[in-house]
C-alpha positions in Angstrom: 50.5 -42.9 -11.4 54.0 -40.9 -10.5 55.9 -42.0 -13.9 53.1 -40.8 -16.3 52.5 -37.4 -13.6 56.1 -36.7 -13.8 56.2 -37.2 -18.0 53.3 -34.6 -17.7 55.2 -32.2 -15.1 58.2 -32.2 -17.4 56.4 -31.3 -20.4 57.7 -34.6 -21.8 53.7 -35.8 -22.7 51.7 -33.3 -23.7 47.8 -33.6 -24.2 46.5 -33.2 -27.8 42.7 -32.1 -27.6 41.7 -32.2 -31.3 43.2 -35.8 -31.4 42.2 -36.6 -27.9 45.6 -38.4 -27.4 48.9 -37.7 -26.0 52.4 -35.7 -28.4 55.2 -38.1 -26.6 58.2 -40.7 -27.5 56.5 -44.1 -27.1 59.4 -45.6 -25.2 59.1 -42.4 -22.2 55.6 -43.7 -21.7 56.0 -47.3 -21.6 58.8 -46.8 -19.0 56.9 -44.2 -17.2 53.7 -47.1 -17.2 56.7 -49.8 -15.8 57.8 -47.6 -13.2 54.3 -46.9 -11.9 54.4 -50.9 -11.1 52.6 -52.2 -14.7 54.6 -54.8 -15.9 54.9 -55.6 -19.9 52.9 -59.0 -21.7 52.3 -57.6 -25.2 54.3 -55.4 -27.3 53.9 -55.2 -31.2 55.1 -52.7 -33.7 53.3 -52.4 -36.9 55.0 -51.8 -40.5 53.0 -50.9 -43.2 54.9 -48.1 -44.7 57.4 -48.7 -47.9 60.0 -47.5 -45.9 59.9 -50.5 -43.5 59.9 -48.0 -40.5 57.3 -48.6 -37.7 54.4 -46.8 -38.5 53.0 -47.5 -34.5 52.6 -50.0 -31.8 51.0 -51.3 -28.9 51.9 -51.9 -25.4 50.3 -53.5 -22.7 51.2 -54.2 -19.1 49.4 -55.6 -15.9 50.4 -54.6 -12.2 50.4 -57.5 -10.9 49.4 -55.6 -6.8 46.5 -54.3 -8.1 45.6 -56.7 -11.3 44.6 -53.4 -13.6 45.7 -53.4 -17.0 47.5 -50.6 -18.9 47.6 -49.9 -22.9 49.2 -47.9 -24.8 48.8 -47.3 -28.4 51.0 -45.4 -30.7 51.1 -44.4 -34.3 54.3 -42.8 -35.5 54.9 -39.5 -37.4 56.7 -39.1 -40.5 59.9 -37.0 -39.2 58.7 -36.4 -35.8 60.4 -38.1 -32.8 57.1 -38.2 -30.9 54.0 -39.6 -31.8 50.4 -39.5 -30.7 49.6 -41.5 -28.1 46.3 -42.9 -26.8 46.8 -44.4 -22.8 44.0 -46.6 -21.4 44.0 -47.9 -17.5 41.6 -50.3 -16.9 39.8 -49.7 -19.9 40.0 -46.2 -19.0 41.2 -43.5 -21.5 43.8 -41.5 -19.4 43.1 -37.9 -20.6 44.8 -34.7 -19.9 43.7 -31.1 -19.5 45.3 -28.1 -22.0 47.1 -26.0 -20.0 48.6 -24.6 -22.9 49.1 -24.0 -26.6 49.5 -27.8 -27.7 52.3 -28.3 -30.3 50.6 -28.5 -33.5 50.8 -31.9 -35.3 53.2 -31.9 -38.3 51.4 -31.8 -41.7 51.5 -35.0 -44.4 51.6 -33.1 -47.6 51.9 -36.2 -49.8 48.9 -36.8 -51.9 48.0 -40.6 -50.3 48.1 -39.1 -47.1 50.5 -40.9 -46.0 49.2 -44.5 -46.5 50.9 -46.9 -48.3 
């Protein structure tokens, strides 16, 4: 997978252990996934936040040279580009390694916890 490798040799995806997902912008991965020949049949944003803003997504693609599947789910942070990211191939969670201090999550001080 060269698109996703490269996201992770940039520093453009970075692996978050205590959340076992991924700290990247949604749209880097699911082009990174359609470069690395998966091509898109679902996409779905959800709203749930009184703001109207996307609060995640989902995103799934098949290669159609190979027949595996590829998912990505997303749920957005409050005033962070990025959000966390959890990658499946096949069924597969694609996992990464630490190689170094992760960036730490930005904190939700509102009393609901967000929700609503």
């Amino acid at each position: 997978m060269n698109g996703v490798d490269q996201l992770r040799g940039h520093g453009r995806m970075t692996w978050v252990e205590a959340e076992q997902g991924w700290v990247a912008v949604p749209e880097a991965i699911v082009g990174a996934l359609a470069r690395d020949g998966f091509e898109e049949c679902k996409r779905a944003m959800t709203t749930s936040r009184r703001d109207g803003r996307p609060a995640g997504g989902v995103w799934q693609g098949i290669n159609p040279g190979t027949g595996a599947v590829a998912s990505a789910i997303w749920v957005n942070r409050l005033a962070w580009p990025q959000a966390t990211i959890f990658i499946t191939v096949d069924g597969e969670p694609l996992e990464g390694h630490v190689s170094g201090p992760a960036p730490d999550p930005p904190r939700d001080d509102r009393e609901d916890g967000g929700e609503g």
